[in-house]
C-alpha positions in Angstrom: 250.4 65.5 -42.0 252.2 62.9 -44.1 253.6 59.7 -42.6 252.3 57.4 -40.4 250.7 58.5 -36.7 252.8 58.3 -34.2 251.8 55.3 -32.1 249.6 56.3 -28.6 250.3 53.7 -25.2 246.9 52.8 -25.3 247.5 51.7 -29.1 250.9 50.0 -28.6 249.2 47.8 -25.9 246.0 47.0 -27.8 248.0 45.7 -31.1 250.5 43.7 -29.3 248.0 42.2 -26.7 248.4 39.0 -28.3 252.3 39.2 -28.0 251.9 39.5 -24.1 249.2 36.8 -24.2 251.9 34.2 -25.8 254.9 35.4 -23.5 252.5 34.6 -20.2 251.6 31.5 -22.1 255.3 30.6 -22.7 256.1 31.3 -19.2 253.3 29.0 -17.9 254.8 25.9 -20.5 258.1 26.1 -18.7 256.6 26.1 -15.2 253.9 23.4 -16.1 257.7 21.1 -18.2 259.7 22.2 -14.9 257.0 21.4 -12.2 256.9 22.8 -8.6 260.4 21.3 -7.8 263.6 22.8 -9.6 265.8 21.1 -7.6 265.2 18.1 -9.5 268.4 16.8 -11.3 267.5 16.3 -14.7 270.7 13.7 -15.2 269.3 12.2 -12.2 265.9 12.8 -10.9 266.5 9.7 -8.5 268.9 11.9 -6.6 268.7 11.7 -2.6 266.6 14.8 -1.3 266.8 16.2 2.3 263.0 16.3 3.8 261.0 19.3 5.0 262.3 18.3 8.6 264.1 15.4 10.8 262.2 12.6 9.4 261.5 9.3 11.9 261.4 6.9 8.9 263.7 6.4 5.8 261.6 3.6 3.9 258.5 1.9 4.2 257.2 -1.6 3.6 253.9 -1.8 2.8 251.6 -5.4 3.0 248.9 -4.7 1.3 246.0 -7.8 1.8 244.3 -6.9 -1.6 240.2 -7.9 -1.4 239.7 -6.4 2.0 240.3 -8.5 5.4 237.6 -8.6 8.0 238.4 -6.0 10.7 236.1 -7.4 13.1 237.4 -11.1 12.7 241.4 -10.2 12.7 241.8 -7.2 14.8 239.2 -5.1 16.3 237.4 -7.4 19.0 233.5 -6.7 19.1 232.3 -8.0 22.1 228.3 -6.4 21.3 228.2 -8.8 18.3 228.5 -11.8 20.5 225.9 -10.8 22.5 223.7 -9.9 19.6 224.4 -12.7 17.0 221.7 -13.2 14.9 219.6 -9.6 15.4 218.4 -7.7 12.7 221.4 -4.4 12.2 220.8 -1.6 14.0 220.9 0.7 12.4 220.1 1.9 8.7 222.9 0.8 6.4 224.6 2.4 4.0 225.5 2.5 0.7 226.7 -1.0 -0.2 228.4 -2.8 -2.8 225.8 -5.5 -3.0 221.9 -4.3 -3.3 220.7 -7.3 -1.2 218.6 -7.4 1.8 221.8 -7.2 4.6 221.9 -10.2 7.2 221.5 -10.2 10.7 224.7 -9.4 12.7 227.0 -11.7 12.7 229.9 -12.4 15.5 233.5 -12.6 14.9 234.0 -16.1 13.6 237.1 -16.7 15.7 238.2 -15.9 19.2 240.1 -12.9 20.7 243.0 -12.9 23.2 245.1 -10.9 24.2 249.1 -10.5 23.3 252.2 -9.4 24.4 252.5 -6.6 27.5 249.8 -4.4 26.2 247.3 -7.3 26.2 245.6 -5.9 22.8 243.3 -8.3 21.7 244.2 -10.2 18.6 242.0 -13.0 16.8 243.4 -16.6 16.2 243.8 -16.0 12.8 246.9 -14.1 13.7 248.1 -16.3 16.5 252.3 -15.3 15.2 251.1 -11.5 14.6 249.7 -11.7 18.1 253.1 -12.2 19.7 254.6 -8.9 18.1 251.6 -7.1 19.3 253.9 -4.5 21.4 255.3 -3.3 18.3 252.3 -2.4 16.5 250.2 0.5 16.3 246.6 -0.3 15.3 244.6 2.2 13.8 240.7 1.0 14.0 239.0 4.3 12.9 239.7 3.8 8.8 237.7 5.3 6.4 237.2 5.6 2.7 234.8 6.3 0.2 235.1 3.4 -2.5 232.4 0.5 -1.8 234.3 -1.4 -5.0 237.3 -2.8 -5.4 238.7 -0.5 -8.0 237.8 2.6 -6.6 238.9 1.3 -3.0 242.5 0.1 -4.4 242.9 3.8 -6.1 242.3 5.6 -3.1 244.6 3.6 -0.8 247.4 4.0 -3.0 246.9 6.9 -5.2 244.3 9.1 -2.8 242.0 9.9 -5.7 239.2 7.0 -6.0 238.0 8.6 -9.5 241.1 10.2 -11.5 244.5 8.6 -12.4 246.6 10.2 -9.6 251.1 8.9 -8.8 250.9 6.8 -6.2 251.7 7.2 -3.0 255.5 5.1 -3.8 255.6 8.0 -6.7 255.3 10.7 -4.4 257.4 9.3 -1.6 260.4 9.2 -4.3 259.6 12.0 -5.3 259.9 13.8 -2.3 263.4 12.0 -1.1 265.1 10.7 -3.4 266.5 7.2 -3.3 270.3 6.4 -1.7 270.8 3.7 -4.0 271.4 4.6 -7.7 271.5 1.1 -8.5 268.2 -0.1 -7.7 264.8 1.5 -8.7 263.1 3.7 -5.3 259.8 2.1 -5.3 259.3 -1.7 -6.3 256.0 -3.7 -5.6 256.8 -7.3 -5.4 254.0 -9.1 -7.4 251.0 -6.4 -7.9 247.7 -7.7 -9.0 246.5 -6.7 -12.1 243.1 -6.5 -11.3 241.1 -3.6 -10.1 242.9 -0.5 -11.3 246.6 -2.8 -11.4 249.5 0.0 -13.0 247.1 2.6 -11.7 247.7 1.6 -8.8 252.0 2.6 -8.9 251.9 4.7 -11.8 253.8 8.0 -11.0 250.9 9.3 -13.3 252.1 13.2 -14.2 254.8 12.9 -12.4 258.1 12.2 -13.7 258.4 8.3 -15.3 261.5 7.7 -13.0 259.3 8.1 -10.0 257.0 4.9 -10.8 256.9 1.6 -9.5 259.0 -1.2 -10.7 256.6 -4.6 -10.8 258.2 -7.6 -10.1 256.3 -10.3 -11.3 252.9 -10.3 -11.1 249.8 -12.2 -8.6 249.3 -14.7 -11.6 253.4 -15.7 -11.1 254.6 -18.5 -8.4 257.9 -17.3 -6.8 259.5 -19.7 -9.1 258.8 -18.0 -12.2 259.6 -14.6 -11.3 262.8 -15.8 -8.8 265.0 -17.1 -12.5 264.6 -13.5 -13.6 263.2 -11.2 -11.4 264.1 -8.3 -13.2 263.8 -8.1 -16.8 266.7 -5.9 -18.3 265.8 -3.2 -20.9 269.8 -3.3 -21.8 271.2 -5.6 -24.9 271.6 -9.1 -24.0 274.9 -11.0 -25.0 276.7 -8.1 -24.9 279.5 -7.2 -22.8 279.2 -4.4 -19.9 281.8 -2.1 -22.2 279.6 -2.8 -25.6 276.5 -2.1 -23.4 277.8 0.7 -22.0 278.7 2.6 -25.5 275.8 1.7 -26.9 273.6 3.6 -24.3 275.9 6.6 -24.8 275.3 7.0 -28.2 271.5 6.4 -27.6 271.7 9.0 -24.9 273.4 11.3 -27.0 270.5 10.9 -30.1 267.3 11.4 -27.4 269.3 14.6 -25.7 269.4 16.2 -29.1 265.7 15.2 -29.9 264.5 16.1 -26.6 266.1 19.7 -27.1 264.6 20.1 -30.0 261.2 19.0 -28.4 262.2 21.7 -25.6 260.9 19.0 -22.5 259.3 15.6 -23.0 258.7 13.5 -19.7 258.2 10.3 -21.7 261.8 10.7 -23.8 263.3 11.6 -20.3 261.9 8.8 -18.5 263.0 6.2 -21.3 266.2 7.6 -21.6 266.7 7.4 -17.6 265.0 3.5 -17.8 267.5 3.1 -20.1 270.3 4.2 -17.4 268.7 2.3 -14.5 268.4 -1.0 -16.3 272.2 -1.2 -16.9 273.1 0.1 -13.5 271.2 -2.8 -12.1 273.1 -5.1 -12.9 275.5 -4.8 -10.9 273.5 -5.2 -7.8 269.9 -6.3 -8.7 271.0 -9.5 -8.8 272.9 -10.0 -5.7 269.8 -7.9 -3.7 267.4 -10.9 -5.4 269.1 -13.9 -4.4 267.0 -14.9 -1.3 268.3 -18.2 -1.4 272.0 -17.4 0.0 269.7 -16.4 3.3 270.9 -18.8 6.6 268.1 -21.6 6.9 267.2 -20.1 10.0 266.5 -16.7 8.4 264.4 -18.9 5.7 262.6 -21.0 7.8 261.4 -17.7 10.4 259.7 -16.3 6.7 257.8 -19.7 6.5 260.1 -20.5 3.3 260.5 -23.8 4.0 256.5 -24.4 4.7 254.7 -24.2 0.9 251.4 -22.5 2.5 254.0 -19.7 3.7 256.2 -19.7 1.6 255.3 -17.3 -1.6 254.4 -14.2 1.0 257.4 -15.5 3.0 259.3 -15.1 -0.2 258.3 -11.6 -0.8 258.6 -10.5 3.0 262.1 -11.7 3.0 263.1 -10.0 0.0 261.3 -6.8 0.8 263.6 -7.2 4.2 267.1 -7.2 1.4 265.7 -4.4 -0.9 265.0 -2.2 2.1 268.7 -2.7 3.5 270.2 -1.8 0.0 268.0 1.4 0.8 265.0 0.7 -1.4 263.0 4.0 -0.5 259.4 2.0 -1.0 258.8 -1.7 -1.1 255.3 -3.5 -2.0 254.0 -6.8 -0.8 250.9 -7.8 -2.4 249.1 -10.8 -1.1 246.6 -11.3 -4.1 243.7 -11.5 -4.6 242.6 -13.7 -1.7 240.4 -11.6 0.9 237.6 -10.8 -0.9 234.5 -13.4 0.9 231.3 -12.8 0.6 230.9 -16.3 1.6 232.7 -19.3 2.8 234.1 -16.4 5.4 235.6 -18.9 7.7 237.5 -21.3 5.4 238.9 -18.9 3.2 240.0 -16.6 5.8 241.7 -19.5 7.6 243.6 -20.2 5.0 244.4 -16.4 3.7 245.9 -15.7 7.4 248.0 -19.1 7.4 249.6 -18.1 4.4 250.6 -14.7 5.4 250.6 -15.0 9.5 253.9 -16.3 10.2 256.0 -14.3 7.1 254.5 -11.3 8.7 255.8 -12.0 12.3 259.0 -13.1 11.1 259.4 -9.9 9.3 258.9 -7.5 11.9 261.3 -9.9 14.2 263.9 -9.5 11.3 263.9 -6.1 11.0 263.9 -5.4 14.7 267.0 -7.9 15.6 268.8 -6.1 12.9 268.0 -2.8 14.0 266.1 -1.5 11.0 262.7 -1.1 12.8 263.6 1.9 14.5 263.6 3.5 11.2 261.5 1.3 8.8 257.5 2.0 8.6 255.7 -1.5 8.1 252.1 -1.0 7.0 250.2 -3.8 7.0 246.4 -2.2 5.2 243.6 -3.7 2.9 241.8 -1.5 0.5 238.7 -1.5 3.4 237.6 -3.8 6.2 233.8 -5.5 6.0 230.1 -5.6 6.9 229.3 -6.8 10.6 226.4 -8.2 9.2 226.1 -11.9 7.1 226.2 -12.4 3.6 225.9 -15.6 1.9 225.8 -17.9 4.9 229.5 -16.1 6.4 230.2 -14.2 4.6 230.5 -10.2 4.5 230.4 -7.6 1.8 232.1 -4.6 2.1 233.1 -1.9 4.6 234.7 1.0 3.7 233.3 3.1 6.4 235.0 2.3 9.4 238.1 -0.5 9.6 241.6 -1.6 10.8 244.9 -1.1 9.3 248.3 -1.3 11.5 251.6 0.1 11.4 255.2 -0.7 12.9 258.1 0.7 13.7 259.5 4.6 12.4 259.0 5.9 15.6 255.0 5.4 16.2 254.0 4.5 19.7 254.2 0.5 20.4 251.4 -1.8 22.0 248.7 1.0 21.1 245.3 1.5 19.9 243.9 4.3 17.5 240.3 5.2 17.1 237.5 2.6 17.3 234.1 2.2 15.6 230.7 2.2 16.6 229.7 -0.8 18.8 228.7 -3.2 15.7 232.1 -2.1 14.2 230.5 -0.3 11.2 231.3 3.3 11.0 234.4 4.8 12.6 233.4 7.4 15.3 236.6 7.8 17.3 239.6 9.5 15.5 238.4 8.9 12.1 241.3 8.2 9.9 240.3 9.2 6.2 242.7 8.5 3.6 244.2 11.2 3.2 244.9 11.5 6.7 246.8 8.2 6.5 248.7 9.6 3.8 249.7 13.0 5.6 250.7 11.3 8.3 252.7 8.7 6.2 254.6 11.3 4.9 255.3 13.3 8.2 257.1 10.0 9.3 259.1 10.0 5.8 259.5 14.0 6.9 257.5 15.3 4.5 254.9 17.9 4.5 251.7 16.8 2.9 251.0 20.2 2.2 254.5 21.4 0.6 254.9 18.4 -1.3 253.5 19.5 -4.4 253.9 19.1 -8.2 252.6 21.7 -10.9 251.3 20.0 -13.7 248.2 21.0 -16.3 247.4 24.7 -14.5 247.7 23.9 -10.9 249.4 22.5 -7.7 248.8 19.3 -7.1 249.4 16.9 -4.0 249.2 13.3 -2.8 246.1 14.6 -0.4 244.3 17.2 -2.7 242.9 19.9 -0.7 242.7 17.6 2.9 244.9 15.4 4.9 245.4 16.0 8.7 248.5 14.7 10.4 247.3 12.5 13.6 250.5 13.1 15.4 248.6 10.8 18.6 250.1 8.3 17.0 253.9 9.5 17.5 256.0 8.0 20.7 
């Protein structure tokens, strides 16, 4: 029979197995360019979002105490190490970040008293913190799995302590949204640089719109970064007008390329830097301008005091970026807390730089209404050892430690978890991580667990495959 055969099913699917190979292939491109969320506005991915459900918090202000702050000498009274100074630990430690023999046990190096109504015990290195005591939730059951500083940092703010992950800003913005199209959804106000630094508010695979904005760095005073906080990626000398056209016409070459290049995350986060940069200035600078503050507003952020004044500085602007509906704001008191000796001194003077810019803070933001619906963190990257190192000092603890929140509709006056009796390993309501950050983002109403990205062949999400919501903590 002349002519070709006629072609069987069984053939047709064998010689164009390839073809359905690429097609699946294709398909899984355009999910991976698109990610999990299509609702994302590609003109602007900043757009406001509504959450899963009714949310308690609209922004958060997080005080991050970068080196790791004794828990047992600031907030979780120990009354067993009093009674026990000097003894051998009791049990066998850990791994540690330092190989030496541990010290005896080691007391709290300043006294506890109680505060407020609730009468929670609160050392006298807080003595101002101490008197807003009935707002705060603590949480003493913290744990972690970094015993350095780098991997610690990651975990607190990105919830991976090994792999570049967004950070927990990223995803919050993400997730929402900002309100204010003007003004970037997640600044940190003078990062550190150190251990991890733009890890630490990269949006990482997610979209470049959703990362952190740095103002300043911890090697800045206030006075260099206050004469230009932001630096503008628009032309300078140029009128709004000339500014304006000449970001359309850029606009209108990177569209073209970026069709051509089908999806490019980097081209589309340039392009909407680009647009942020010149929308800023019409209200970036107004929002920076600390100064035009009533000297009574100044002078209850310790602004007029120069041991307060730097962390007052960034407390008080945090307070004006969160009004003009900032989504996520970053105070970083750098890096300060890290003593593995000389405990007492340093810690003294740590806590009297940040003490009374914290209090006035949460007094701001309640007299004006915004606490109801702000969550204030105040966290290190992990508490430290109840036994001595280097005379008194303490190495590090990330097994069991204290962080506390405010505000966003958590109970107020309350305790959360505790640690063993030497205040080394959290035993009551253990708080990992990722449970910190589920519950975070229940307050923002957000489900851990739906708030996912697709990105190199799979889901992922701020708390991996973990995170439980400790809704105890909820009034």
């Amino acid at each position: 029979m002349d002519g070709p055969l006629p072609m069987t099913r069984r053939g047709m699917l064998r010689d164009s197995a390839c073809g359905f190979g690429m097609l699946a292939l294709a398909g899984l491109f355009e999910q991976n360019a698109k990610g999990a969320d299509s609702s994302l506005d590609s003109a602007n991915p900043l757009t406001p979002r509504p959450p899963h459900f009714e949310a308690r918090a609209k922004r958060i202000i997080f005080l991050f105490m970068h080196g790791g702050p004794s828990s047992i000498d600031t907030f979780e009274h120990k009354p067993y190490l009093e009674r026990n100074h000097g003894q051998a630990l009791p049990i066998e430690r850990p791994l540690a970040f330092d190989d030496e023999e541990p010290g005896p046990l080691m007391k709290p190096l300043w006294d506890f008293r109680p505060g407020g109504e609730s009468g929670i015990p609160v050392s006298d290195l807080f003595p101002r913190v101490r008197e807003r005591v009935d707002d705060l939730c603590m949480v003493h059951s913290m744990v972690g799995e970094g015993v350095d500083h780098g991997a610690a940092l990651l975990q607190t703010f990105t919830g991976s302590s090994t792999f570049t992950r967004p950070s927990l800003g990223s995803w919050v913005v993400y997730g929402l949204g900002t309100e204010n199209s003007n003004l970037p959804g997640y600044i940190t106000i003078k990062p550190a640089l150190s251990h991890g630094g733009a890890k630490n508010w990269s949006s990482a695979f997610l979209p470049g719109s959703f990362q952190g904005t740095p103002i300043g760095h911890a090697g800045l005073k206030v006075s260099d970064v206050q004469g230009e906080p932001i630096e503008y990626l628009a032309s300078k000398g140029l009128s709004q007008e000339r500014q304006r056209y000449e970001l359309d016409m850029l606009r209108n070459v990177n569209r073209r390329h970026a069709e051509l290049r089908r999806f490019d995350p980097r081209l589309e986060a340039r392009i909407q830097s680009f647009e942020l940069a010149f929308r800023m200035q019409v209200e970036a600078p107004e929002a920076f301008e600390v100064e035009s503050e009533s000297e009574a507003t100044k002078n209850l952020y310790g602004l007029d005091d120069p041991i307060t004044a730097d962390f007052g500085w960034q407390c008080l602007l945090a307070r004006r970026l969160s009004e003009r509906d900032v989504r996520f704001v970053q105070c970083t008191h750098s890096y300060k807390w890290d003593q593995h000796s000389d405990l007492f001194n340093k810690h003294l003077k740590n806590a009297a730089e940040v003490d009374k810019p914290i209090a006035g803070l949460l007094t701001d933001l309640k007299a004006r209404g915004m606490l109801d619906d702000t969550l204030v963190v105040w966290a290190g990257e992990f508490g430290r050892t109840p036994v001595s190192q280097g005379g008194d000092g303490r190495d590090h603890n990330p097994y069991g430690y204290t962080i506390w929140m405010a505000g966003a509709g958590l109970k107020k006056g309350y305790r959360y978890g505790a640690t063993d009796e030497i205040g080394y390993h959290a035993e009551v309501n253990r708080m990992h991580i990722h449970d910190f950050h589920a519950t975070v983002l229940h307050l923002l109403g957000m489900d851990h667990e739906r708030l996912t990205y697709h990105f190199s062949g799979r889901d992922f999400r701020l708390t991996d495959v973990a995170g439980i919501v400790h809704d105890d903590l909820f009034a």
